[in-house]
C-alpha positions, 0 to 999 in steps of 0.5 A, spaced: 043 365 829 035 364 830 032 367 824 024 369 826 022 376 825 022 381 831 018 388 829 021 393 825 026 397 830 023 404 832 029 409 828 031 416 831 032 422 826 038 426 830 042 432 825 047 434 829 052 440 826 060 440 827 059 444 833 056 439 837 062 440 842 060 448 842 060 451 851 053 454 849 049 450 844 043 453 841 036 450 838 039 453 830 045 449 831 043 442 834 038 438 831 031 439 837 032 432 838 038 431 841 038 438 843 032 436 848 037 430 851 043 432 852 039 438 857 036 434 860 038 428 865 041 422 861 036 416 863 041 412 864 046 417 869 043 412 876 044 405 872 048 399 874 056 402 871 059 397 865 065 395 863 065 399 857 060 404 852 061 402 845 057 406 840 058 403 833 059 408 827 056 404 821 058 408 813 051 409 809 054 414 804 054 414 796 059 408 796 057 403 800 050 400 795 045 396 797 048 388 798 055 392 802 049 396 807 046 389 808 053 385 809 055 391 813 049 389 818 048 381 817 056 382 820 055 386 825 049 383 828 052 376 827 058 379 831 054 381 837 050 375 838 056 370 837 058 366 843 065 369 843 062 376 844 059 373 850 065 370 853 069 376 852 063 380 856 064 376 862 070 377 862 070 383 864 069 385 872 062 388 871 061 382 866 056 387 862 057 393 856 052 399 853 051 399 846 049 403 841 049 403 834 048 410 829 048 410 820 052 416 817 054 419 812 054 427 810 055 432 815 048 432 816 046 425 816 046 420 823 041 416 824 041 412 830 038 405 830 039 402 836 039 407 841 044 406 848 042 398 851 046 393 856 048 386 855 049 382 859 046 375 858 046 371 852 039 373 851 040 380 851 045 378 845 041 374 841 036 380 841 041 385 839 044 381 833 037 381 830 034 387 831 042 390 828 042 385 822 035 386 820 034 393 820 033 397 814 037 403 811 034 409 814 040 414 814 040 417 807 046 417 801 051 422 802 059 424 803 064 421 808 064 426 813 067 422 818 069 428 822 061 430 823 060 422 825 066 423 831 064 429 833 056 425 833 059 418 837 062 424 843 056 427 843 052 420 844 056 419 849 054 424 854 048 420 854 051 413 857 049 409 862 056 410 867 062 407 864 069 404 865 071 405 859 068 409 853 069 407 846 067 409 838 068 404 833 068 407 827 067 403 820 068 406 813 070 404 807 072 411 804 076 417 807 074 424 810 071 429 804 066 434 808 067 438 813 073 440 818 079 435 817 077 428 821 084 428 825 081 435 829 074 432 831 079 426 832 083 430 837 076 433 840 073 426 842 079 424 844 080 430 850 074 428 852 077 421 854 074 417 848 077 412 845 077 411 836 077 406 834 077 404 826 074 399 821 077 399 815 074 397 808 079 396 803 075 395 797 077 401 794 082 404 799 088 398 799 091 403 804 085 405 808 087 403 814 094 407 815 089 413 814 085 410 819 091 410 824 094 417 822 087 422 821 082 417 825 083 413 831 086 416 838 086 415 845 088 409 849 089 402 847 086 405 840 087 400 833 085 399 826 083 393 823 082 391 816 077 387 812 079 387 804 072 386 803 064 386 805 064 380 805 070 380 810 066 384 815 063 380 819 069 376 820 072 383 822 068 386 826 067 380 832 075 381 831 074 389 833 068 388 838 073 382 842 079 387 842 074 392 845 070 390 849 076 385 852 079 392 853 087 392 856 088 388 863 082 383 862 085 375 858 
């Protein structure tokens, strides 16, 4: 993948409490960010459909160090420009998917680094994988509230642009230690018709992904993969996004 240097990406600070799903939000309880653009109309609500709406969940929390953060976004942005993402794009009817990519760690930690763009061409891609594997750790150090990162990732999605299919892809390397139990925020998101998806980084959990399976992902088609180590994330994560953005039906 080319290697130049693009301007440091613009980041978006947005706290968002468990109540993220609440009928009735007020300015107390949301972050004024996000507040501010779930009331208003989504930029994206008259744009071109696309097969599938993707947010990527990053852990940024105490465990994961400096060289797994920097293997983390390395993979992902490796995955995302590679031609086999791009093939599997064009399977699809649309031939074009949303992305958008969020840290996280405590309840009160989300960071969006990449906020909701389309690919469609290889361009697009290349753009987008080295904006991901050069963006710096902004979101700061905390727990593993994973429940706060679903109910985030559902809360994104209101601002997508139409889609097929809407999917969270969720990547840890720990289990849920904060806020409400990970399987109710699960069970939230997925009422909504979201799909979770999990990646589990087993280099401290050997049984990551069974809890994955059981607390976190939900919906249809969900699954799990697992990488024994950061140094397999990469590798993993092109497997997740294929199976993702392919999607049931599409060969």
């Amino acid at each position: 993948m080319e290697s130049r240097r693009l301007p440091r990406p613009r980041l978006r600070r947005v706290r968002l409490p468990l109540a993220v799903f609440a009928a009735r939000p007020t300015r107390r309880v949301f972050g004024a960010g996000l507040l501010a653009a779930l009331a208003a109309p989504s930029a994206w609500a008259d744009a071109a459909p696309v097969d599938l709406a993707l947010v990527l969940a990053i852990d940024c929390s105490y465990s994961v160090d400096a060289r797994e953060f920097r293997l983390q976004m390395q993979g992902m942005g490796d995955a995302v420009a590679s031609a086999e993402i791009l093939e599997a794009i064009q399977k699809g009817p649309l031939q074009r998917i949303a992305l958008s990519v969020f840290l996280w760690s405590d309840l009160e930690t989300q960071v969006v680094i990449q906020p909701w763009t389309v690919i469609a061409t290889a361009a697009d891609a290349q753009r987008l994988g080295i904006h991901l594997a050069s963006a710096p750790r902004s979101a700061e150090q905390g727990g593993t509230a994973i429940s706060a990162a679903l109910l985030y990732g559902g809360a994104l999605m209101v601002l997508a642009p139409p889609a097929t299919r809407r999917v969270i892809d969720l990547s840890t390397d720990g289990r849920n230690n904060m806020g409400r139990p990970a399987y109710r925020a699960r069970d939230e998101v997925v009422a909504r018709g979201i799909t979770i998806n999990g990646l589990a980084i087993a280099n401290e959990w050997p049984t990551l992904d069974v809890y994955l399976e059981r607390q976190v992902a939900g919906g249809p088609s969900n699954f799990v993969i697992k990488a024994d180590s950061y140094d397999d994330f990469g590798a993993a994560m092109q497997r997740k996004l294929i199976r993702e953005i392919t999607g049931p039906g599409v060969t």
